[in-house]
LOROTOR-176984 format. One record per atom (N, C-alpha, C, O): residue number from 0; residue in one letter; atom name; x, y, z. Coordinates in nm, 4 decimals. Layout:
BEGIN
<doro i="NUM" aa="A" at="CA" X="X" Y="Y" Z="Z"/>
...
// end
This chain:
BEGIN
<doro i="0" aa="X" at="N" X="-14.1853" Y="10.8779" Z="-0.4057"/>
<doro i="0" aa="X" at="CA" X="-14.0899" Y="10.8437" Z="-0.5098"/>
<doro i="0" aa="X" at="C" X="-13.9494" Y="10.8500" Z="-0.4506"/>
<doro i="0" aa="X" at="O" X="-13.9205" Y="10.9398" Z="-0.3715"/>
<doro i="1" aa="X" at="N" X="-13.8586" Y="10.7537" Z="-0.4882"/>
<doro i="1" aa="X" at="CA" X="-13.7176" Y="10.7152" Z="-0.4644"/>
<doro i="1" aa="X" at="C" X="-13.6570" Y="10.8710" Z="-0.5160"/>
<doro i="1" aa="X" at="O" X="-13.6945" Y="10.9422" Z="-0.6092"/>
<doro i="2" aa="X" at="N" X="-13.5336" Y="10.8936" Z="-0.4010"/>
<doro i="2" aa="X" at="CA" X="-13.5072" Y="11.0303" Z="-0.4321"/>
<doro i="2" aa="X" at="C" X="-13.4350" Y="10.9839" Z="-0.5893"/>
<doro i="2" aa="X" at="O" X="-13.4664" Y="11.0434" Z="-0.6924"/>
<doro i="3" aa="X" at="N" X="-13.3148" Y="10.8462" Z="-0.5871"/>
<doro i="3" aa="X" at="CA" X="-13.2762" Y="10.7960" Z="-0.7342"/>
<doro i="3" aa="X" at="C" X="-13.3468" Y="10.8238" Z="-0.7951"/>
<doro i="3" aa="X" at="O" X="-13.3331" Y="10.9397" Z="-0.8344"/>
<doro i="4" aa="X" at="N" X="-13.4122" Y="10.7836" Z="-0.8237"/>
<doro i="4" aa="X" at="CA" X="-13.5492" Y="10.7578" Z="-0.9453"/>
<doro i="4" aa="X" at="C" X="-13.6176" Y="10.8868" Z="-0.9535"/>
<doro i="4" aa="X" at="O" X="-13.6801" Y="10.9009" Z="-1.0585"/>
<doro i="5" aa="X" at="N" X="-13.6238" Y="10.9996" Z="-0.8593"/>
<doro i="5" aa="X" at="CA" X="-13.6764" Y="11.1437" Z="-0.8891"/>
<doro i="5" aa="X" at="C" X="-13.5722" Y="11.2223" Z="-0.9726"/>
<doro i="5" aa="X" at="O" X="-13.5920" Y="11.3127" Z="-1.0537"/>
<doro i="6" aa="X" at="N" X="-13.4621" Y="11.1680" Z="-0.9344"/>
<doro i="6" aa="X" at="CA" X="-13.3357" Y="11.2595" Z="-0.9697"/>
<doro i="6" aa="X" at="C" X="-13.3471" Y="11.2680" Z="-1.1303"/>
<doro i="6" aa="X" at="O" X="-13.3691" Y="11.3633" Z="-1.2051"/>
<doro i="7" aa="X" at="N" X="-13.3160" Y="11.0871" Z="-1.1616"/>
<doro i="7" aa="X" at="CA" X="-13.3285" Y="11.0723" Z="-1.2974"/>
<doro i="7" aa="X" at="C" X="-13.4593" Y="11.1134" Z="-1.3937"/>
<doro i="7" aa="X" at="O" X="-13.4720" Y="11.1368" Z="-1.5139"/>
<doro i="8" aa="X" at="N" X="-13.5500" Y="11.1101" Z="-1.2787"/>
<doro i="8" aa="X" at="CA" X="-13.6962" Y="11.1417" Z="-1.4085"/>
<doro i="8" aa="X" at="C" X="-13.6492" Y="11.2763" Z="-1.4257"/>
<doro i="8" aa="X" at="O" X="-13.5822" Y="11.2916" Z="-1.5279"/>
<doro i="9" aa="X" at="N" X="-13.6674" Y="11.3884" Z="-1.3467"/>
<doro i="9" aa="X" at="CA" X="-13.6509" Y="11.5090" Z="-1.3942"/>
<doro i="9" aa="X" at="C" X="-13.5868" Y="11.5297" Z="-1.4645"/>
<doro i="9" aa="X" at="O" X="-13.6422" Y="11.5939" Z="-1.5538"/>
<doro i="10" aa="X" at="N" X="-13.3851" Y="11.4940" Z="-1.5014"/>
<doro i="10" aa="X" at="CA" X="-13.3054" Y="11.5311" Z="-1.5791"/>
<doro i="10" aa="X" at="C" X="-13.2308" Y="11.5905" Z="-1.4447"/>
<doro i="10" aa="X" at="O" X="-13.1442" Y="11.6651" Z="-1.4903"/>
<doro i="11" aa="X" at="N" X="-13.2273" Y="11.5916" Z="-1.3819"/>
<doro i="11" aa="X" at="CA" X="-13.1124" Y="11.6647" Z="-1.2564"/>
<doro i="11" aa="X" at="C" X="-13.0055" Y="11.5590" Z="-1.2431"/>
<doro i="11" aa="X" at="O" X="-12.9121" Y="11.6015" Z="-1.1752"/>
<doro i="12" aa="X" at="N" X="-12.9851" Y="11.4115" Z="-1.2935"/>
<doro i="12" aa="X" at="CA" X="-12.8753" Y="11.3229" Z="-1.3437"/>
<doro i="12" aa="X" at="C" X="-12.9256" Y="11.2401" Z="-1.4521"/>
<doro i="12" aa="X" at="O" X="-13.0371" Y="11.1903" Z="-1.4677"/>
<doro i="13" aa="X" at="N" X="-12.8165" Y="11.2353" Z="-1.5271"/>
<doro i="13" aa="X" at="CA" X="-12.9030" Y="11.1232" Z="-1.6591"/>
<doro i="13" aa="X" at="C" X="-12.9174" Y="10.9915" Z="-1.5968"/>
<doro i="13" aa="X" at="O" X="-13.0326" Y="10.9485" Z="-1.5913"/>
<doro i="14" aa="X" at="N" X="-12.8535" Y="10.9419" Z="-1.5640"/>
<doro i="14" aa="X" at="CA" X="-12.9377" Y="10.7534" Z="-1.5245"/>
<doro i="14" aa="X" at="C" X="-12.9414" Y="10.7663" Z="-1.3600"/>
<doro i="14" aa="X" at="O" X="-12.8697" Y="10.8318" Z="-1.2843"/>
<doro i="15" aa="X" at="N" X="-13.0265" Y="10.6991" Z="-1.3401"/>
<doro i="15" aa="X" at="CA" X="-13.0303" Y="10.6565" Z="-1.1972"/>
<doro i="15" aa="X" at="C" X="-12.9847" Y="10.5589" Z="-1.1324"/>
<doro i="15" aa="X" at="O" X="-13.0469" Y="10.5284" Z="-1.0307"/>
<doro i="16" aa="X" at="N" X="-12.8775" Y="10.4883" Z="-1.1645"/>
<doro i="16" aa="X" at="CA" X="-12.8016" Y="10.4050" Z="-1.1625"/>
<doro i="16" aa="X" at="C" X="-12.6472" Y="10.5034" Z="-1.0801"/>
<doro i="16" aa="X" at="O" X="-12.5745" Y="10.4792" Z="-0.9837"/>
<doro i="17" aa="X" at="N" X="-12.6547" Y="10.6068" Z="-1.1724"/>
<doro i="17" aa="X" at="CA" X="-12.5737" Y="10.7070" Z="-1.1086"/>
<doro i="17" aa="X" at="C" X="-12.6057" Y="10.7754" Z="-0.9534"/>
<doro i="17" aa="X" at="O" X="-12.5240" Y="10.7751" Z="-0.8613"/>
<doro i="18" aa="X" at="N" X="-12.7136" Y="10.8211" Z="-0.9485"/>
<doro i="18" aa="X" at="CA" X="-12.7849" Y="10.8619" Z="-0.8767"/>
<doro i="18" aa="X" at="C" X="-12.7973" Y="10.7922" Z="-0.7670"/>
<doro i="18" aa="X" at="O" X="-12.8038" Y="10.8389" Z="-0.6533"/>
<doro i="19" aa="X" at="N" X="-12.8010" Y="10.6724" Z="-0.7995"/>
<doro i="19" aa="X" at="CA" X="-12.8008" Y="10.5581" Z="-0.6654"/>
<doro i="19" aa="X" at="C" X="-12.6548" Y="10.5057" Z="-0.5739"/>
<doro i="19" aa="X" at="O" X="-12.6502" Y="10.4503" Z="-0.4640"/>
<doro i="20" aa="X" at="N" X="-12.5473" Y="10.5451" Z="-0.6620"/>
<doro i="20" aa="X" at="CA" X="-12.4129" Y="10.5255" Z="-0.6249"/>
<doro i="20" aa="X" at="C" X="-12.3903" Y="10.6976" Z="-0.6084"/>
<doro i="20" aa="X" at="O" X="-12.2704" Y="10.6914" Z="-0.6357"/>
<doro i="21" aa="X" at="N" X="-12.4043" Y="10.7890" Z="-0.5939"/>
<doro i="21" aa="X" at="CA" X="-12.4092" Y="10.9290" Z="-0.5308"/>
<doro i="21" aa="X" at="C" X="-12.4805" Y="10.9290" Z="-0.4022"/>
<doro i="21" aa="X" at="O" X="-12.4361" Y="10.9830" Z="-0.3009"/>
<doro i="22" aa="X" at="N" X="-12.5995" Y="10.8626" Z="-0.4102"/>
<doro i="22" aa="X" at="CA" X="-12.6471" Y="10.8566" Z="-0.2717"/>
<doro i="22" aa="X" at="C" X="-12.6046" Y="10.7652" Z="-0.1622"/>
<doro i="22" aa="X" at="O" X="-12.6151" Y="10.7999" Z="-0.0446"/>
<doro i="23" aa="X" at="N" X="-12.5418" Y="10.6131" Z="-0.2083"/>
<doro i="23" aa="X" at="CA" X="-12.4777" Y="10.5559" Z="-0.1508"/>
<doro i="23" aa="X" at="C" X="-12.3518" Y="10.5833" Z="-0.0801"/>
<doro i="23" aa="X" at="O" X="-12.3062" Y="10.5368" Z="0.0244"/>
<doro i="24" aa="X" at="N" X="-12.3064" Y="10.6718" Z="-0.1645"/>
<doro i="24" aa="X" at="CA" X="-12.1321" Y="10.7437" Z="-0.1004"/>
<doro i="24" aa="X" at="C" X="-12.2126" Y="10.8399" Z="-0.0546"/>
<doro i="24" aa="X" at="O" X="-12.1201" Y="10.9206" Z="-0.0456"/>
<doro i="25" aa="X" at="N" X="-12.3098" Y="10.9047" Z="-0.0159"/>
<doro i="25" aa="X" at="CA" X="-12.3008" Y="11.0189" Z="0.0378"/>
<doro i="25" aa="X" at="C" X="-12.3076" Y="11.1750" Z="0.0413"/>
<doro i="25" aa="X" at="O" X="-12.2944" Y="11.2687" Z="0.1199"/>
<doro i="26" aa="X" at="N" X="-12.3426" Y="11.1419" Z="-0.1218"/>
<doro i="26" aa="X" at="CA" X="-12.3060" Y="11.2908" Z="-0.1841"/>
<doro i="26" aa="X" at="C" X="-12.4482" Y="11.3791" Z="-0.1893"/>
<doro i="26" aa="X" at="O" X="-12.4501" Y="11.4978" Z="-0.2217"/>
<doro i="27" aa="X" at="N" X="-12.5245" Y="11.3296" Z="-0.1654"/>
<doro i="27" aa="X" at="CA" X="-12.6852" Y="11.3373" Z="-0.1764"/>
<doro i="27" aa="X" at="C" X="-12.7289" Y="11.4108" Z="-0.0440"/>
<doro i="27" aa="X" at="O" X="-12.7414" Y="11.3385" Z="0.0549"/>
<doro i="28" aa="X" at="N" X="-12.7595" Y="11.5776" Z="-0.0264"/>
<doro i="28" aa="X" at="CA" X="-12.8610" Y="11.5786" Z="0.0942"/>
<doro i="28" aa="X" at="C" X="-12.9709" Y="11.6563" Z="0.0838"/>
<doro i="28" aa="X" at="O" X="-12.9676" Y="11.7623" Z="0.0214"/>
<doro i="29" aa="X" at="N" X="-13.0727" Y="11.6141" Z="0.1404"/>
<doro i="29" aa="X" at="CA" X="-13.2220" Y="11.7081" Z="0.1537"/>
<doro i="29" aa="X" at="C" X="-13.2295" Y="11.7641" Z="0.3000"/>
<doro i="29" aa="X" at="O" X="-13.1995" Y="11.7227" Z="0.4120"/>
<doro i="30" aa="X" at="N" X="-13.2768" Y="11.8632" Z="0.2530"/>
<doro i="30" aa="X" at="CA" X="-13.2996" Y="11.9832" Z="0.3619"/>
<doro i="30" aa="X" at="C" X="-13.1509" Y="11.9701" Z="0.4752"/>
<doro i="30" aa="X" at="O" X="-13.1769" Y="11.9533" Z="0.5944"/>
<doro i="31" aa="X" at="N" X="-13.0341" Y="11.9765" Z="0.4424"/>
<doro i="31" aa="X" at="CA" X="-12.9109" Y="11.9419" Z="0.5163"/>
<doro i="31" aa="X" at="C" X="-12.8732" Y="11.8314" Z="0.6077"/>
<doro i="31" aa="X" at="O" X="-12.8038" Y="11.8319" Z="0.7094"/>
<doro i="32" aa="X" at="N" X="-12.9487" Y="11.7180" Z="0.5339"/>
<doro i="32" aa="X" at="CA" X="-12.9371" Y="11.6027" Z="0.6101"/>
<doro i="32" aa="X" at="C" X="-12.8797" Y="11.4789" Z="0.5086"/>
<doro i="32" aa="X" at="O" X="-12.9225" Y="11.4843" Z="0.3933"/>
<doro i="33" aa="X" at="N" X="-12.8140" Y="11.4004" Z="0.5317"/>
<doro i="33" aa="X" at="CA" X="-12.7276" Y="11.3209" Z="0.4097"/>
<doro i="33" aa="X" at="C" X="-12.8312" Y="11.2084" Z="0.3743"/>
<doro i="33" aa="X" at="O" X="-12.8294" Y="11.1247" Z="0.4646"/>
<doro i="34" aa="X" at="N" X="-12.8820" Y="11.1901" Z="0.3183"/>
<doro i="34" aa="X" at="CA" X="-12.9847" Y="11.0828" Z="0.2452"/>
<doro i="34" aa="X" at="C" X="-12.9443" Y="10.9116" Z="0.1731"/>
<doro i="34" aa="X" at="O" X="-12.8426" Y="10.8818" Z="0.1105"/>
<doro i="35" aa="X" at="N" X="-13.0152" Y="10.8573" Z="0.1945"/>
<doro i="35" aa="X" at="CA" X="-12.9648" Y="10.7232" Z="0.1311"/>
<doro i="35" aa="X" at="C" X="-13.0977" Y="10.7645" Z="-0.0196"/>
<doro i="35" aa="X" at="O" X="-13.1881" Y="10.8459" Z="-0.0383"/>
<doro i="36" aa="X" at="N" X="-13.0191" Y="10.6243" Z="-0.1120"/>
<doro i="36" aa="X" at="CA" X="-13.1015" Y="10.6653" Z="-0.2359"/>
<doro i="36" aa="X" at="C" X="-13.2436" Y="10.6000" Z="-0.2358"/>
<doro i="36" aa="X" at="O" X="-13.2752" Y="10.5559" Z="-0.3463"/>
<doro i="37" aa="X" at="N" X="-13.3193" Y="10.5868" Z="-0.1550"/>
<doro i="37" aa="X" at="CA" X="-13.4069" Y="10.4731" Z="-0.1085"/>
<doro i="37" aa="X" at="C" X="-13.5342" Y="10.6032" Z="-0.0360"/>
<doro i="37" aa="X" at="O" X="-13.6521" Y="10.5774" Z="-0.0117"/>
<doro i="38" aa="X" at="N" X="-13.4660" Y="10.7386" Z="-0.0148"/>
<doro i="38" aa="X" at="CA" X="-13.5239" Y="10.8397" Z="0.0558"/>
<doro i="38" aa="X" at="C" X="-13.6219" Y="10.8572" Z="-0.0019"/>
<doro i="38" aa="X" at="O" X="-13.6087" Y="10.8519" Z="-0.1242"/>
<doro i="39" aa="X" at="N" X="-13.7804" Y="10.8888" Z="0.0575"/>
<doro i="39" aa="X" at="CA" X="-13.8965" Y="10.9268" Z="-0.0631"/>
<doro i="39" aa="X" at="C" X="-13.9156" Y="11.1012" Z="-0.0473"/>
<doro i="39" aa="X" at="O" X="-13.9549" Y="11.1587" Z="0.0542"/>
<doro i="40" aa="X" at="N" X="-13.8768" Y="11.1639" Z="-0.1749"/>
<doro i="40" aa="X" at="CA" X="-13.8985" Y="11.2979" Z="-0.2101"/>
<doro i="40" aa="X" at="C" X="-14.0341" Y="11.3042" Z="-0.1918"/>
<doro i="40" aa="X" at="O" X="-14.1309" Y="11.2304" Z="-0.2106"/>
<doro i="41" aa="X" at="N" X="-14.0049" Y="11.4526" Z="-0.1346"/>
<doro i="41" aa="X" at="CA" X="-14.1739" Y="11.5358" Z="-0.0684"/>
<doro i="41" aa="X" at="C" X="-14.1519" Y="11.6482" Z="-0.1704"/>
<doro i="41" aa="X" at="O" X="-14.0612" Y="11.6520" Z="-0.2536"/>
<doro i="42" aa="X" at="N" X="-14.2495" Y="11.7401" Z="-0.1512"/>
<doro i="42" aa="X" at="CA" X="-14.2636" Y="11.8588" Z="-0.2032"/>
<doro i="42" aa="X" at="C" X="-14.1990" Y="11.9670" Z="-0.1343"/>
<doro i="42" aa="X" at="O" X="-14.2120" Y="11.9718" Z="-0.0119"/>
<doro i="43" aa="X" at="N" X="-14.1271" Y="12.0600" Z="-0.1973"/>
<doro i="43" aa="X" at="CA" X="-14.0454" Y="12.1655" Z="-0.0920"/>
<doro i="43" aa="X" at="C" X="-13.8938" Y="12.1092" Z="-0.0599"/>
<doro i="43" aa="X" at="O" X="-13.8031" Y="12.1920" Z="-0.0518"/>
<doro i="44" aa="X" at="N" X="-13.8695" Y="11.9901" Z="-0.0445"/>
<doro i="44" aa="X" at="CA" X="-13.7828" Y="11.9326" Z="-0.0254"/>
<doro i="44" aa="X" at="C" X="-13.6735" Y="12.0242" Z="-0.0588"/>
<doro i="44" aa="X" at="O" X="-13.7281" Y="12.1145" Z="-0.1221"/>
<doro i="45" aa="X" at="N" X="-13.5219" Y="12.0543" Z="-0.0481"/>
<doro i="45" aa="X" at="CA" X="-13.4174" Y="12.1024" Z="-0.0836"/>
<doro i="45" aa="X" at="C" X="-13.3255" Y="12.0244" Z="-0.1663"/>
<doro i="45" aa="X" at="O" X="-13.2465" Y="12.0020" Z="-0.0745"/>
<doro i="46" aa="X" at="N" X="-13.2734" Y="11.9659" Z="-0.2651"/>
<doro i="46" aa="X" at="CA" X="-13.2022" Y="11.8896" Z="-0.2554"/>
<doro i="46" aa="X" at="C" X="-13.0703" Y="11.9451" Z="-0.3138"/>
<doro i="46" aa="X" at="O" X="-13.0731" Y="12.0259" Z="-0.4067"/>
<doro i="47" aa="X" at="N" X="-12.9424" Y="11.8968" Z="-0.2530"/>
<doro i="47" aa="X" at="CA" X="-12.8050" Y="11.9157" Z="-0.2866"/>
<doro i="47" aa="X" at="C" X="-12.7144" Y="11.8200" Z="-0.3317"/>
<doro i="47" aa="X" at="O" X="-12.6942" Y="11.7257" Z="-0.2551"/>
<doro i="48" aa="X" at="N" X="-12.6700" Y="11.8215" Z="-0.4113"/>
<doro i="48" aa="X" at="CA" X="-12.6207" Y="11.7116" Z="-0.4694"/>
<doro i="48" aa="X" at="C" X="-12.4682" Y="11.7386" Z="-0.4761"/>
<doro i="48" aa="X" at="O" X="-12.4456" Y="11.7957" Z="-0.5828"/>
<doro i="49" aa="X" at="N" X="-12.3770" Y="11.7239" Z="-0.4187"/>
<doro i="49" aa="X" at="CA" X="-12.1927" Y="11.7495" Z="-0.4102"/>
<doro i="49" aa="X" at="C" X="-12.1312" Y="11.7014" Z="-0.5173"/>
<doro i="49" aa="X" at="O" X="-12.1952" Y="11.6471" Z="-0.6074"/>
<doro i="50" aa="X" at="N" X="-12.0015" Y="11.7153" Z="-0.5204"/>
<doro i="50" aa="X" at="CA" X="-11.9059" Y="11.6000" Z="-0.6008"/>
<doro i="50" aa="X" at="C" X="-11.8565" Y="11.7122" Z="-0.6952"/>
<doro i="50" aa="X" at="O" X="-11.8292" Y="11.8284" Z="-0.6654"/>
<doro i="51" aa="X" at="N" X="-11.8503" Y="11.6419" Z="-0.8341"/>
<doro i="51" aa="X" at="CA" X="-11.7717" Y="11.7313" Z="-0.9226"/>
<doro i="51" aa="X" at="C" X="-11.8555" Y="11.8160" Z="-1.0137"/>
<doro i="51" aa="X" at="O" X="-11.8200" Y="11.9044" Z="-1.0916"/>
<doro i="52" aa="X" at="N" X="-11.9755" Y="11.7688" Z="-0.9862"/>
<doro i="52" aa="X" at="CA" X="-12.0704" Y="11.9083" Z="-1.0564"/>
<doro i="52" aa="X" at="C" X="-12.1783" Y="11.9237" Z="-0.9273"/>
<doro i="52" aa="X" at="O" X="-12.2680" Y="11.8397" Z="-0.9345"/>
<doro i="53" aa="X" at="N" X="-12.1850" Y="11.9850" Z="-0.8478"/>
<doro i="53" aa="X" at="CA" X="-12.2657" Y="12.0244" Z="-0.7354"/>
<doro i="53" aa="X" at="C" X="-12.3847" Y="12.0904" Z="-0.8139"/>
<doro i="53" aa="X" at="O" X="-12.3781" Y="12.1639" Z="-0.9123"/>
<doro i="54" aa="X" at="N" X="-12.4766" Y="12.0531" Z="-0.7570"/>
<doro i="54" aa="X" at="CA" X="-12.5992" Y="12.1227" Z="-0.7742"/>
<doro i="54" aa="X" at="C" X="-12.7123" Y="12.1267" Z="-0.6577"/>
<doro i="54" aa="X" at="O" X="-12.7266" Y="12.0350" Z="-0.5768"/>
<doro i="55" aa="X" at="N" X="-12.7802" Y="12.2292" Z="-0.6595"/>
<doro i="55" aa="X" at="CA" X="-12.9283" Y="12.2272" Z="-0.5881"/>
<doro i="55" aa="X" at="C" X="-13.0361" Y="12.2615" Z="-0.6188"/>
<doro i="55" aa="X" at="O" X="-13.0547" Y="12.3803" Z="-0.6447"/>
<doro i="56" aa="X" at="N" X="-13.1600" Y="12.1523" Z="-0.6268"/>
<doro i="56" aa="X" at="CA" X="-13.2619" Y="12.1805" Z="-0.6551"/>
<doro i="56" aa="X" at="C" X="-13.3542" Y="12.1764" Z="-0.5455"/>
<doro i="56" aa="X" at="O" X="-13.3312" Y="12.1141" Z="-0.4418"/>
<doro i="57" aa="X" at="N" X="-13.4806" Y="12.2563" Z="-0.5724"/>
<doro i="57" aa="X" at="CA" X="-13.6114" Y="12.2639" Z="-0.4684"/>
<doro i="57" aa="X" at="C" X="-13.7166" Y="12.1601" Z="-0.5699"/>
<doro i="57" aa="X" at="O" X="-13.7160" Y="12.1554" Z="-0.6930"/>
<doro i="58" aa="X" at="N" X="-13.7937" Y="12.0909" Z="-0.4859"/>
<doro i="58" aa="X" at="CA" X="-13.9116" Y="12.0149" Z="-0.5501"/>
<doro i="58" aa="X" at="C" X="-14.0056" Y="12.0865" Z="-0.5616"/>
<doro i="58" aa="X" at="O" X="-14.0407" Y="12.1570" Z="-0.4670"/>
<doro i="59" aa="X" at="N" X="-14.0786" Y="12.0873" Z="-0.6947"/>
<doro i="59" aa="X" at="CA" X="-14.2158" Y="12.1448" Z="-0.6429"/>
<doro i="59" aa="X" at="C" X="-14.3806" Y="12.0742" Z="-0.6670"/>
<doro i="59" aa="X" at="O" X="-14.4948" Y="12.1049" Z="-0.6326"/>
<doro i="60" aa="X" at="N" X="-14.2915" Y="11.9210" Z="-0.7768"/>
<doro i="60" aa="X" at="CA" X="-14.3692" Y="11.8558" Z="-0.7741"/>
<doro i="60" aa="X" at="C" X="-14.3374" Y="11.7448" Z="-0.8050"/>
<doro i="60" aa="X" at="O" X="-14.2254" Y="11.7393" Z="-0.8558"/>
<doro i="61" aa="X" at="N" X="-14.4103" Y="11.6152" Z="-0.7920"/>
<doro i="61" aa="X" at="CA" X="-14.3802" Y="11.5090" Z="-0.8068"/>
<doro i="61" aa="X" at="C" X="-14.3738" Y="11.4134" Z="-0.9256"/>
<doro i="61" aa="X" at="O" X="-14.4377" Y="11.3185" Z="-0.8802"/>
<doro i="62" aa="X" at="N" X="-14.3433" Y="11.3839" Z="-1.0283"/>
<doro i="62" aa="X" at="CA" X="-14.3797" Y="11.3454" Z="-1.1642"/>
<doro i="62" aa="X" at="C" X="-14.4265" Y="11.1856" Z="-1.1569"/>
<doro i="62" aa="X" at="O" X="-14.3671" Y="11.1153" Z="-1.0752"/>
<doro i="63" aa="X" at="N" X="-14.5075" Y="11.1389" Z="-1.2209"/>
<doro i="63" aa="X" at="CA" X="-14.5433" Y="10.9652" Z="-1.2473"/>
<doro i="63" aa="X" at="C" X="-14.4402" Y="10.9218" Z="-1.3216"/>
<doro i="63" aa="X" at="O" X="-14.4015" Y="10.8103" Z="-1.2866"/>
<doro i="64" aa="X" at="N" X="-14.3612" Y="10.9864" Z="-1.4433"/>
<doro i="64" aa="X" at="CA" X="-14.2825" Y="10.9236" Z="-1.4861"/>
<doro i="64" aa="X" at="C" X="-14.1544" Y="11.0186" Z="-1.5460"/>
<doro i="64" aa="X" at="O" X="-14.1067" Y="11.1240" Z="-1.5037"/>
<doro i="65" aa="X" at="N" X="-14.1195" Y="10.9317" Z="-1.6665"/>
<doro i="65" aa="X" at="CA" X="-14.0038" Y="11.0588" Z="-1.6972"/>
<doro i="65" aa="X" at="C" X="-14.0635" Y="11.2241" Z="-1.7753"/>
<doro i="65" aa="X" at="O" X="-14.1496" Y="11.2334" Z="-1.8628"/>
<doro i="66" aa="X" at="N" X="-14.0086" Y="11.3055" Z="-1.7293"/>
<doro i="66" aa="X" at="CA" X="-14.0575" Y="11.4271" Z="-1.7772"/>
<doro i="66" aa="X" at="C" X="-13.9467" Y="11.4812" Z="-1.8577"/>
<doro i="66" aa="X" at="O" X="-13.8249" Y="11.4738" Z="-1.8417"/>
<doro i="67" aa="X" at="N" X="-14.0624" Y="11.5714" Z="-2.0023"/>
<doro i="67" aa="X" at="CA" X="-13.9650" Y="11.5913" Z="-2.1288"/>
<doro i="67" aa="X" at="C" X="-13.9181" Y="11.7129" Z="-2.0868"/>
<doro i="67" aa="X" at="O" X="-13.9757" Y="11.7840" Z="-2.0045"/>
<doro i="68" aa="X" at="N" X="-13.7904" Y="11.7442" Z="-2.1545"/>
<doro i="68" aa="X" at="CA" X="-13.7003" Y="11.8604" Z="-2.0824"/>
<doro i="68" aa="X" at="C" X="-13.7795" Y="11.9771" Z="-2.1101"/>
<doro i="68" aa="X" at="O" X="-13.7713" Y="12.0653" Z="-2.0246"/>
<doro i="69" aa="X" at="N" X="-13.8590" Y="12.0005" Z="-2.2149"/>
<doro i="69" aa="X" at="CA" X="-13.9306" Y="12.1309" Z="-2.1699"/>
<doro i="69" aa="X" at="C" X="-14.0285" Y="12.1842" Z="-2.0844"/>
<doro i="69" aa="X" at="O" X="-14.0593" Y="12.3030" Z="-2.0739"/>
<doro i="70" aa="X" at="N" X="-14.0996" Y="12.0372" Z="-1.9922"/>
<doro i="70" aa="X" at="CA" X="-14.1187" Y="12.0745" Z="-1.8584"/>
<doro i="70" aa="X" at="C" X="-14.1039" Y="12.0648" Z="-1.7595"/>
<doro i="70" aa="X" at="O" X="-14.1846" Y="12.0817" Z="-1.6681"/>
<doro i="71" aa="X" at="N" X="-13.9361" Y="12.0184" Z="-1.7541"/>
<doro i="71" aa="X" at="CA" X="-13.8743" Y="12.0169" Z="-1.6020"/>
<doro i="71" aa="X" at="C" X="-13.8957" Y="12.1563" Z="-1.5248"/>
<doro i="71" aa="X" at="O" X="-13.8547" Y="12.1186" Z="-1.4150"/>
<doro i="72" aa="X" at="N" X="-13.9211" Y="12.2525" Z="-1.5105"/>
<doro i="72" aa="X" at="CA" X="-13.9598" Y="12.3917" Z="-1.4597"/>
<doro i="72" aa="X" at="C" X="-14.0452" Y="12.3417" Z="-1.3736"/>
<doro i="72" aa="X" at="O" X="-14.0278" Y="12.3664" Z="-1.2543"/>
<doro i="73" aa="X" at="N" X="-14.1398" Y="12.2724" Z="-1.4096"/>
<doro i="73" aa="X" at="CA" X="-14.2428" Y="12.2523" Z="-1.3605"/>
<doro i="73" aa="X" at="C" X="-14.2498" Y="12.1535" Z="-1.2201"/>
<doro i="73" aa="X" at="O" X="-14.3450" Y="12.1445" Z="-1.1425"/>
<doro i="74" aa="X" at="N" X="-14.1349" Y="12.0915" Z="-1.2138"/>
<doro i="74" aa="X" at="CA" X="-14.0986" Y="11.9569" Z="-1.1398"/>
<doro i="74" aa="X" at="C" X="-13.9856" Y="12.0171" Z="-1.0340"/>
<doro i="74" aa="X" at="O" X="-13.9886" Y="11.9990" Z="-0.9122"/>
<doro i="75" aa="X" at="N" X="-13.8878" Y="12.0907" Z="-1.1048"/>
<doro i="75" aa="X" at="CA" X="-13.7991" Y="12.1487" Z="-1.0113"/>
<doro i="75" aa="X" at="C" X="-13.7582" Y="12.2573" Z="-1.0257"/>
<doro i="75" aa="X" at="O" X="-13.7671" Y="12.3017" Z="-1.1402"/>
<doro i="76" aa="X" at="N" X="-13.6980" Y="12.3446" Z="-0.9216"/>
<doro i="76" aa="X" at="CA" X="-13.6369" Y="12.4552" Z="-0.9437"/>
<doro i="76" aa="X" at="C" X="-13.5007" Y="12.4925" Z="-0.9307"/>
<doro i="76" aa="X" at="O" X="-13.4714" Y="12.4976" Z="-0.8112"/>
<doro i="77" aa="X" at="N" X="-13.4207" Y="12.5163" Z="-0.9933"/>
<doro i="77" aa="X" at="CA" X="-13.2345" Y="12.5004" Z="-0.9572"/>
<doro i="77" aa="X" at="C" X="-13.2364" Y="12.6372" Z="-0.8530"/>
<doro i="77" aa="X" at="O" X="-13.3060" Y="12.7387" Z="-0.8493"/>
<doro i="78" aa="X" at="N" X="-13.1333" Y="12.5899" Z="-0.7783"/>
<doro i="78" aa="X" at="CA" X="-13.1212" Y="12.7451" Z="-0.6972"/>
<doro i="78" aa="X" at="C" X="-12.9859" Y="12.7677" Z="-0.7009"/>
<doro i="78" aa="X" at="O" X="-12.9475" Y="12.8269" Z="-0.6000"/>
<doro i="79" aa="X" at="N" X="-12.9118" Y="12.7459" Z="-0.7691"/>
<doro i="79" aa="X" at="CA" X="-12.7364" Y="12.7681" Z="-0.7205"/>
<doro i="79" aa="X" at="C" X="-12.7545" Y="12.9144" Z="-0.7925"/>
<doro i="79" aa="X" at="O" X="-12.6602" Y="12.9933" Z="-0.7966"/>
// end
């Protein structure tokens, strides 16, 4: 799965449209490496996301589609 398109299913950015212009500039890295939005998320993965609301999440699993906010837990873990 497109790291875009992981970002947005979970809820870690609302559209992936966003997500895809964050990864394009740069703001996007897994395991400390700068990512294009095209990257396919693994499990374990790290991800950091910069800019004006920084965040980091760990993967722990992969979803088929969009997941409802009461089981994003299950999909990712925030670590800040």
């Amino acid at each position: 799965m497109r790291i875009d398109d992981f970002l947005s299913s979970v809820g870690v950015i609302k559209r992936r449209t966003i997500a895809k212009e964050l990864g394009q500039n740069g703001l996007i890295h897994v395991n400390d490496t700068k990512v294009k939005p095209a990257y396919q998320v693994k499990v374990n993965d790290i991800i950091k996301i910069k800019g004006t609301h920084p965040k980091t999440v760990e993967v722990l699993q992969l979803p088929i589609s969009s997941v409802p906010k009461e089981k994003r837990d299950l999909y990712i873990k925030e670590l800040d």
